[in-house]
VEXKE-825864 format. One record per residue (C-alpha): x, y, z; chain. Coordinates in nm, 3 decimals. Layout:
ATOM        px        py        pz   cadena
ATOM         X         Y         Z        A
...
# end
This chain:
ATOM        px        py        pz   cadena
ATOM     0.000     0.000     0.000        A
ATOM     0.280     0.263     0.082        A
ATOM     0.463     0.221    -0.286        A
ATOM     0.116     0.239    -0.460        A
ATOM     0.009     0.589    -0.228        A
ATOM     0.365     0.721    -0.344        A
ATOM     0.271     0.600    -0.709        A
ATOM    -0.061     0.820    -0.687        A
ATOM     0.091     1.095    -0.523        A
ATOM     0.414     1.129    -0.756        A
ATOM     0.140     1.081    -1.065        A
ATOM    -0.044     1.405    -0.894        A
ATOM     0.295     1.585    -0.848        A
ATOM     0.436     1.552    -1.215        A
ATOM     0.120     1.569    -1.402        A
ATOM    -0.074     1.841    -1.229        A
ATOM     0.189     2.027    -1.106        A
ATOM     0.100     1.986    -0.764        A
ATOM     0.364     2.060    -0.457        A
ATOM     0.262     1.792    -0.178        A
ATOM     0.382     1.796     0.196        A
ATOM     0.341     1.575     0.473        A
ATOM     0.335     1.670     0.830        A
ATOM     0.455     1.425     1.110        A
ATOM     0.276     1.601     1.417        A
ATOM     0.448     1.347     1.662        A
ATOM     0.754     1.201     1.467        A
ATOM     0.594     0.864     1.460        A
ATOM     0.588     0.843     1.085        A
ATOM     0.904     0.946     0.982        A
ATOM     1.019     0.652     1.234        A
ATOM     0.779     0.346     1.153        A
ATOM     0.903     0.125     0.896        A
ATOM     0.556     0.062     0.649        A
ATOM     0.499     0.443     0.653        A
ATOM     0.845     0.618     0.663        A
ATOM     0.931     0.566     0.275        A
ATOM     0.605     0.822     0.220        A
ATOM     0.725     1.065     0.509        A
ATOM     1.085     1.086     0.353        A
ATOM     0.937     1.155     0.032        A
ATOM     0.752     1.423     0.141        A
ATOM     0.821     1.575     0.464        A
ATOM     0.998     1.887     0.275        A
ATOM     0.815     2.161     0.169        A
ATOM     0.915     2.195    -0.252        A
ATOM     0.897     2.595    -0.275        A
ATOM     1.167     2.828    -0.302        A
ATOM     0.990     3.030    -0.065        A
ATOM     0.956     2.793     0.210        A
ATOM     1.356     2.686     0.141        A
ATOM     1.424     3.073     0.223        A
ATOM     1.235     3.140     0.514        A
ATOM     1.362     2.734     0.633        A
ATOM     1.734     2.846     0.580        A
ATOM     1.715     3.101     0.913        A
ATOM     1.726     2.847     1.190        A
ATOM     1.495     3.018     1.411        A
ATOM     1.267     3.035     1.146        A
ATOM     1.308     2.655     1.076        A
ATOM     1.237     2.556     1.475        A
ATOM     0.916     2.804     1.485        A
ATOM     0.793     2.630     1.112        A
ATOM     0.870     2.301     1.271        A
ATOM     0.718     2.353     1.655        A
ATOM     0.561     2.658     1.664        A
ATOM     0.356     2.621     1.358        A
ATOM     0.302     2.269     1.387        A
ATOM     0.157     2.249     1.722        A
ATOM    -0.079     2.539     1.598        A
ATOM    -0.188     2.369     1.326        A
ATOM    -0.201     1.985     1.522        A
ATOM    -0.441     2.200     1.778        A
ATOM    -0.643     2.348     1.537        A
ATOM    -0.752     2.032     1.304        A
ATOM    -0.802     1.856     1.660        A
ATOM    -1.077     2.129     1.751        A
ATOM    -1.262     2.064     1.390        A
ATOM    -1.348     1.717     1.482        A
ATOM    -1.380     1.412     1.326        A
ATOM    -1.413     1.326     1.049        A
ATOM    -1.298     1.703     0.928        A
ATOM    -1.249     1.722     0.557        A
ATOM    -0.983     1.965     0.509        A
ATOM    -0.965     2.334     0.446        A
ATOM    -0.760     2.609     0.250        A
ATOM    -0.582     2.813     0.488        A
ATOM    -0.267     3.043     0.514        A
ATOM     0.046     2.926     0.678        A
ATOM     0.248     3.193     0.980        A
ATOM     0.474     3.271     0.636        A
ATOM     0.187     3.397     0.402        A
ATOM     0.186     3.072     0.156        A
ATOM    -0.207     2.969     0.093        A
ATOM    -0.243     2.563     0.094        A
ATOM    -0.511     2.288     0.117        A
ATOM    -0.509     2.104     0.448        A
ATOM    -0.604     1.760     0.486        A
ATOM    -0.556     1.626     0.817        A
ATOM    -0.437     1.299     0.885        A
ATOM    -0.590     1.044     1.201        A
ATOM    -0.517     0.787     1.412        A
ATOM    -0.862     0.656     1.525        A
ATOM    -0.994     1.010     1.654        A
ATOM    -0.609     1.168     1.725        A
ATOM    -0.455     1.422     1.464        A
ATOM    -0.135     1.278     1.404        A
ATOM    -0.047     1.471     1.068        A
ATOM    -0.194     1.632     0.810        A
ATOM    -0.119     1.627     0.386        A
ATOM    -0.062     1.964     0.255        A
ATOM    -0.082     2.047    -0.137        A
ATOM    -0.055     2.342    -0.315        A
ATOM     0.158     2.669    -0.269        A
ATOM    -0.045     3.027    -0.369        A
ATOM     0.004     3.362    -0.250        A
ATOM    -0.249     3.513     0.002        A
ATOM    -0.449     3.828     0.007        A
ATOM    -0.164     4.146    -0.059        A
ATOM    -0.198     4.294     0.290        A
ATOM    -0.145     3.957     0.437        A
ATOM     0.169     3.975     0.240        A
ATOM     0.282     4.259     0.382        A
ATOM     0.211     4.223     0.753        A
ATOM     0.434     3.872     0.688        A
ATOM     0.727     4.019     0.532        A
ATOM     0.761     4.295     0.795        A
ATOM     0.728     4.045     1.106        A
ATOM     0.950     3.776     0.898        A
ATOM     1.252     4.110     0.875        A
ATOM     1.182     4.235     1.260        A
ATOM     1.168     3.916     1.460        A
ATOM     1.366     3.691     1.204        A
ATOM     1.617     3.915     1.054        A
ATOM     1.530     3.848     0.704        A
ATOM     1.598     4.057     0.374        A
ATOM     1.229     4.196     0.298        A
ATOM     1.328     4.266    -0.071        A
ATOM     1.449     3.917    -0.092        A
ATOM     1.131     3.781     0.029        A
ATOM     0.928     3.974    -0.211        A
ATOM     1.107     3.834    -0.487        A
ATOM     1.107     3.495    -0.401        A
ATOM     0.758     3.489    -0.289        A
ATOM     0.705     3.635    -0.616        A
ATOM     0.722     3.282    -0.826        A
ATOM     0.417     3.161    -0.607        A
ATOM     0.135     3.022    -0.794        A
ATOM    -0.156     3.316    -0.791        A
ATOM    -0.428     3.073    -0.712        A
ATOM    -0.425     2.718    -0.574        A
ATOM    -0.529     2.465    -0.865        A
ATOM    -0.859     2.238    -0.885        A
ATOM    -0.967     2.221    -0.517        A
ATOM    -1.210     1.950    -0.642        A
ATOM    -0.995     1.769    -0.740        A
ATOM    -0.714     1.846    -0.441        A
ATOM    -1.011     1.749    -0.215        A
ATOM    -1.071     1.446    -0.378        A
ATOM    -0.695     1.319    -0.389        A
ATOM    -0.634     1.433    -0.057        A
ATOM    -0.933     1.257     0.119        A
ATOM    -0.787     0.921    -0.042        A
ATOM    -0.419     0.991     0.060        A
ATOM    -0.505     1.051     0.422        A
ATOM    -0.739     0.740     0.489        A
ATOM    -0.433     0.551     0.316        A
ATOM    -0.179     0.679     0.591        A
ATOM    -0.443     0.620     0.851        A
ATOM    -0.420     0.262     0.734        A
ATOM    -0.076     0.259     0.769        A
ATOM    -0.048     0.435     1.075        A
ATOM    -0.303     0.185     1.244        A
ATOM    -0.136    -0.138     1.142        A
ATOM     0.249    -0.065     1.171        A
ATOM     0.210     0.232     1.480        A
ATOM     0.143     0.074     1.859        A
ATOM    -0.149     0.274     2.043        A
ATOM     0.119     0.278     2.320        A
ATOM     0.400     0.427     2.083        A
ATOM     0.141     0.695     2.015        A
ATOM     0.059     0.785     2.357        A
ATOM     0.428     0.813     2.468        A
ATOM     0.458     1.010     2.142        A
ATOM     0.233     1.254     2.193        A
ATOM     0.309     1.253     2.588        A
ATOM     0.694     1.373     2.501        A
ATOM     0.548     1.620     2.254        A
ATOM     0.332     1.818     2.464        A
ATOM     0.535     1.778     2.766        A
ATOM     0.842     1.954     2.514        A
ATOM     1.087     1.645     2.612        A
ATOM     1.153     1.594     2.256        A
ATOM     1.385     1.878     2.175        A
ATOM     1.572     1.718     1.894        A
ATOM     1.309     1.694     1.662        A
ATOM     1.356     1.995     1.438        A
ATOM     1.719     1.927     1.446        A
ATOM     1.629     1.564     1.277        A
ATOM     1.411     1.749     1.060        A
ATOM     1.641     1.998     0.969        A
ATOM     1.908     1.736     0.859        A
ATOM     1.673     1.578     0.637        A
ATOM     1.604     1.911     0.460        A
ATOM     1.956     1.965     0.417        A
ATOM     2.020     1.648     0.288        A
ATOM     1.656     1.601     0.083        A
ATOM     1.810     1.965    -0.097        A
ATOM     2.145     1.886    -0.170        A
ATOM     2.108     1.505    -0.296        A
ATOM     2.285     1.611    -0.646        A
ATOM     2.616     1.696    -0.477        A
ATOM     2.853     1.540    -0.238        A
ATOM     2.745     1.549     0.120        A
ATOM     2.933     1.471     0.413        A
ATOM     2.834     1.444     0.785        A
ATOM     3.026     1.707     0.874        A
ATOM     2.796     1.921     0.586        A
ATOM     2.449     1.788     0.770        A
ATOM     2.596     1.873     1.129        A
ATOM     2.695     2.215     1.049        A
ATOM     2.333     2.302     0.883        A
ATOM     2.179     2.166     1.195        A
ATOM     2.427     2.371     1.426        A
ATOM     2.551     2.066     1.634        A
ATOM     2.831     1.840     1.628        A
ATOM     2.922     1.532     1.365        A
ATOM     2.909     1.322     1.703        A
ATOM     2.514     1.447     1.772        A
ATOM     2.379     1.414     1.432        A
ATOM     2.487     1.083     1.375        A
ATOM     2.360     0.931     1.699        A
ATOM     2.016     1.161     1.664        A
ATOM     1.969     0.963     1.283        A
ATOM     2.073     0.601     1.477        A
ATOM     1.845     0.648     1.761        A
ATOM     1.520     0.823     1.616        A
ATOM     1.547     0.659     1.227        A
ATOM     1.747     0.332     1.323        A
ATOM     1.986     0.408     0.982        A
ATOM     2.316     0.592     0.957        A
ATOM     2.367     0.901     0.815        A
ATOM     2.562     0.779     0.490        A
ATOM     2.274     0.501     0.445        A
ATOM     2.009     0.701     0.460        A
ATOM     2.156     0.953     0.195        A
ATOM     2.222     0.656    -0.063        A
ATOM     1.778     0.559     0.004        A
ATOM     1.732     0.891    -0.049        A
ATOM     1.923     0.924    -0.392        A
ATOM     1.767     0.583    -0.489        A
ATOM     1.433     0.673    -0.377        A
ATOM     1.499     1.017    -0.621        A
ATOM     1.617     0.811    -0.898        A
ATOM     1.360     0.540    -0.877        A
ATOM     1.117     0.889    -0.891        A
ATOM     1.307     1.003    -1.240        A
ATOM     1.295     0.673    -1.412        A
ATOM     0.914     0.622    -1.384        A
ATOM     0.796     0.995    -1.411        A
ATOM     1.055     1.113    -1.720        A
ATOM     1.256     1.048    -1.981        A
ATOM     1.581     1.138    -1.868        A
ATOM     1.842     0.885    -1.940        A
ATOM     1.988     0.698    -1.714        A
ATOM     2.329     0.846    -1.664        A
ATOM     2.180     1.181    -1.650        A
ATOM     1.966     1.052    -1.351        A
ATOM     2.244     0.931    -1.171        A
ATOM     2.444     1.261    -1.225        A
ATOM     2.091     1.472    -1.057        A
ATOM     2.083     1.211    -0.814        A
ATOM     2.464     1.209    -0.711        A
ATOM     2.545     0.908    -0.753        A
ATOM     2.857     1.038    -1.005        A
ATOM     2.826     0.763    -1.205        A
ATOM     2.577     0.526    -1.447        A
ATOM     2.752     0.226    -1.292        A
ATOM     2.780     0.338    -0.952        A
ATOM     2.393     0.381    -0.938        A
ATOM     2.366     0.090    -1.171        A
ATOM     2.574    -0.122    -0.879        A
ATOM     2.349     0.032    -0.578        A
ATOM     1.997    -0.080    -0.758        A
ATOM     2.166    -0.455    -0.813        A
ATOM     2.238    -0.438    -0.441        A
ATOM     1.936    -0.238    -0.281        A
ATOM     1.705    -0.329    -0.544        A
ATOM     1.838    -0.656    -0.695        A
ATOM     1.766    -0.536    -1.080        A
ATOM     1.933    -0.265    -1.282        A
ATOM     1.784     0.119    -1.344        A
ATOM     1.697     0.041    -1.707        A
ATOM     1.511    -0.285    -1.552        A
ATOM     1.330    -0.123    -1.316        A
ATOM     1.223     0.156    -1.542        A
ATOM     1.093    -0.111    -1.730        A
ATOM     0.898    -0.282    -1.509        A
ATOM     0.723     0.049    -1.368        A
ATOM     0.682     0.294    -1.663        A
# end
């Protein structure tokens, strides 16, 4: 079920256009092995926008905690079953929210689209983004600039949405433990889980930099802690090293590339940074146990 929800959601992306992002209100997805091939595919926001105002690390904890416990508290309010709504995020992008449950509990949400809100919205943001986050406001204004004017089909968004969520609920329900959840969502409201934007961060840096060489020393220093930190945070809350999870990551990329264009294969592996056509061509014998061109084949 997780490969096929990824298959629909990745058709959405390339042929509609659609930017699609995933919230993990409790970290439980991003850890659970049966859901956390969908949360690594989409736990990044794909905006240039969002990328900006997620570079400033005090930007990136309040997007992370701040924003996410707002959001978590508000789709717990609506109810269930709650059937999404188009709202505006604390950094002025406009986006369809479709929340995701456990039983009755909020436990994430799917979020598509990226459109610009109402003008003096806009401007409110930009000046509170400059004073309390230090950023450039003429910088902002440009980058916000390439936002879509209008979200696309919300019929259709609706529709797509509704299906994704009660797919993760599936998931969630069969591979997450009611007792996983309650510790879960004991340590979040309770704050004792303080390294959870610094995971998250490290998985932006390393979801946005897959085409070039990255080193651990790279991912600690965009997460502000040591080599020593990073590495045990990605062994104790993912259960994979640093260096392994890069290599899924470029596979799960590639794997992307070969069913959704036309690319050839060497210049996948070059976007993907693997370097080479045989060195990907070796790590989909050994991951994947048939070559790129085979598994193209098998999945176009």
């Amino acid at each position: 079920m997780e490969q096929r929800l990824i298959n629909n959601i990745e058709y959405c992306r390339w042929n509609y256009g659609w930017t699609v992002t995933i919230k993990d209100f409790y970290g439980l997805m991003l850890k659970t092995l049966g859901v956390s091939e969908v949360m690594k595919s989409y736990i990044n926001h794909e905006s240039a926008y969002c990328l900006l105002v997620k570079s400033q690390p005090r930007a990136f904890s309040h997007c992370v905690i701040t924003s996410n416990k707002n959001l978590r508290e508000h789709l717990q309010e609506c109810g269930e079953p709650f059937k999404g709504f188009v709202g505006t995020c604390w950094c002025g992008i406009r986006e369809f929210v479709m929340p995701v449950y456990y039983g009755k509990t909020v436990i994430g949400a799917v979020i598509v689209g990226v459109a610009k809100c109402e003008r003096e919205r806009q401007i409110t943001t930009f000046e509170r983004l400059r004073q309390e986050f230090g950023f450039n406001r003429e910088q902002l204004e440009s980058v916000y600039a390439t936002l879509n004017e209008e979200l696309p089909d919300l019929a259709l968004i609706r529709h797509e949405t509704e299906g994704w969520s009660l797919a993760l609920q599936l998931l969630c329900e069969r591979f997450i433990d009611k007792e996983q959840l309650k510790t879960a969502i004991r340590m979040t409201d309770s704050g004792q889980d303080p390294h959870g934007d610094k995971l998250n961060q490290a998985i932006l840096f390393i979801t946005n930099h897959l085409s070039e060489p990255i080193t651990v020393k790279q991912v600690a220093n965009a997460c502000y802690c040591s080599e020593s930190s990073i590495a045990h945070l990605f062994k104790k809350q993912m259960d994979i090293g640093i260096n392994a999870f890069i290599i899924g990551e470029r596979l799960l990329l590639a794997k992307r590339m070969l069913i959704h264009t036309d690319l050839t294969v060497a210049e996948i592996a070059a976007r993907c940074g693997f370097g080479s056509n045989k060195y990907m061509t070796g790590m989909f014998k050994r991951k994947i146990g048939i070559t790129p061109t085979e598994f193209r084949a098998q999945n176009r």
